[in-house]
N, C-alpha and C positions, 0 to 999 in steps of 0.2 A: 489608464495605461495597464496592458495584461502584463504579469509576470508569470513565468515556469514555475506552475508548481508538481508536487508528487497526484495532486487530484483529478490532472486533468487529463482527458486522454492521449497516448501519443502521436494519434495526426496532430493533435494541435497543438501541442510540445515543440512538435517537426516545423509546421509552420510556421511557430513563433521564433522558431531558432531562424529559421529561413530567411523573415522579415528584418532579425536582426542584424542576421548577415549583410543584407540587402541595404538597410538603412545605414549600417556603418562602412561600408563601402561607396554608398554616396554621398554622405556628410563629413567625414573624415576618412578620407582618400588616402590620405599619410599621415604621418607624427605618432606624437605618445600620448596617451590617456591616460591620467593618475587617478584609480581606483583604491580606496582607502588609504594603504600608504606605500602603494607597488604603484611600478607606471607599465603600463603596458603598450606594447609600437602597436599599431591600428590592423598591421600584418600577422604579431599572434594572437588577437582578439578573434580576428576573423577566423583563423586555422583552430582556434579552441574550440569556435562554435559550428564549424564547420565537419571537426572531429565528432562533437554531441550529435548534428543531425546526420552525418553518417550512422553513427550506430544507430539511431532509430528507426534509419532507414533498412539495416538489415535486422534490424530487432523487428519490424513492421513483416518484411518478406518471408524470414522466418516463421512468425506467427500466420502466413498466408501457407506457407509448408506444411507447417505440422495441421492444420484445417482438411488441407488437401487430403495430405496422406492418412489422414482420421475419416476423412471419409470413403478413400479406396479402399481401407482395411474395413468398415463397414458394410461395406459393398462386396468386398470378398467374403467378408464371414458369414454372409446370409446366404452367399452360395456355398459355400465350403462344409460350414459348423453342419447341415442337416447330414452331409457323405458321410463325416467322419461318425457321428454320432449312429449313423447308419454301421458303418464298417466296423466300430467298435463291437456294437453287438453279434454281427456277424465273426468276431471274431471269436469271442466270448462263447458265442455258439461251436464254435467249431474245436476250439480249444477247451472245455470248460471245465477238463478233468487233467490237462495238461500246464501246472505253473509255468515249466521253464520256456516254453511257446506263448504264454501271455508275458511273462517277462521280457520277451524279446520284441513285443509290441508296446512295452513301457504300461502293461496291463497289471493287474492283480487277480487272481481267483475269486470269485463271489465269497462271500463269507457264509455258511452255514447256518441256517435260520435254529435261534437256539430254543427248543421244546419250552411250551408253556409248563409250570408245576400244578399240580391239584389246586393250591389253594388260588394261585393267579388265573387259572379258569371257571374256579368257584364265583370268585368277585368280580371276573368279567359276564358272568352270566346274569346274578346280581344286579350290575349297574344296569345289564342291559331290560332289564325286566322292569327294575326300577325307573328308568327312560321311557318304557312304554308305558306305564300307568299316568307319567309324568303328563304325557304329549296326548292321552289318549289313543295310541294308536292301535292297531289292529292287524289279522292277518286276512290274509285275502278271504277265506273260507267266512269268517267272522263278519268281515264288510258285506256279504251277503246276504246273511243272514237279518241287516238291520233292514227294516221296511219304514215306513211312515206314510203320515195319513195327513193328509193338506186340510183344516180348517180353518174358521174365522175369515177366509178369501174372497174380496168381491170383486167381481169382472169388473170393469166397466167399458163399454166398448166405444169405439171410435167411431166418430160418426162426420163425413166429409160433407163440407161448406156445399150448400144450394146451388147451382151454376145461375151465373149472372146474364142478364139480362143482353150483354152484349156478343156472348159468344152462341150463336145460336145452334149451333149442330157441336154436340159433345166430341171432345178430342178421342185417335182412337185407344190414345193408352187408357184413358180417365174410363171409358164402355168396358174395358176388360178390366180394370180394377171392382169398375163397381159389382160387374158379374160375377166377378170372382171372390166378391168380400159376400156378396148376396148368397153365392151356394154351399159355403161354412159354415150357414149361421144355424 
């Protein structure tokens, strides 16, 4: 026998109220049920449980609502967020020396990019120098300048299987392969 618990999900919460509804309506049609030491008429047994799988019935609809409308709002913001994100800047552009015209767009003024000091351009210079000896890296002029010389390398070349005895006249891709490996060599 299943019982309601907190674990299970609420269709089947729903169903099990349903069934119980079902079964106490066909086995005890009328009278009193004595449940621990209350009696209950078979009339508000049924209206109690009937009361539960109501609400889970709009507790279920609801949760199919808010889905819904989680996905139209989803659906709009992929068309929406790109305009606004657009028209923001546009507006920023047009406005960009005027606060109280960004304030009227719910905007702020850009903030003022604040000067680097000697010594914080010292140490990003530093790190940056320090990074490149780290990575080996190089400037374009300098990658130039590196040559190298291929030793110790052995070819070996490829060489295509003997044609078999059953196909007597060579295919014509296989005659222009072989021609063609023939005049690079």
């Amino acid at each position: 026998m299943t019982t309601i618990t907190s674990k299970q999900t609420k269709a089947t919460a729903l169903t099990q109220v349903q069934a119980l509804i079902a079964g106490t309506d066909k086995h005890f049609p009328s009278g009193t049920i004595t449940l621990g030491n209350t009696a209950y008429a078979t009339a508000t047994l049924i209206q109690a449980f009937q009361s539960l799988a109501n609400a889970l019935t709009v507790l279920s609809a609801a949760h199919v609502s808010v889905k819904d409308a989680g996905l139209t709002l989803t659906g709009i913001e992929t068309k929406v967020l790109p305009v606004i994100r657009d028209f923001t800047k546009f507006v920023h552009a047009t406005f960009s020396n005027a606060p109280q015209q960004l304030a009227d767009f719910g905007l702020q003024p850009p903030k003022a990019r604040t000067p680097l000091t000697s010594e914080q351009k010292a140490a990003a210079v530093a790190k940056l120098r320090a990074t490149r000896a780290a990575r080996g890296t190089t400037s374009k002029k300098q990658k130039l300048a590196v040559k190298g010389d291929v030793t110790s390398v052995t070819i070996t070349p490829v060489k295509q299987p003997a044609p078999t005895a059953q196909s007597a006249t060579p295919a014509v891709g296989a005659s222009a392969t072989t021609a063609s490996s023939g005049a690079t060599k």
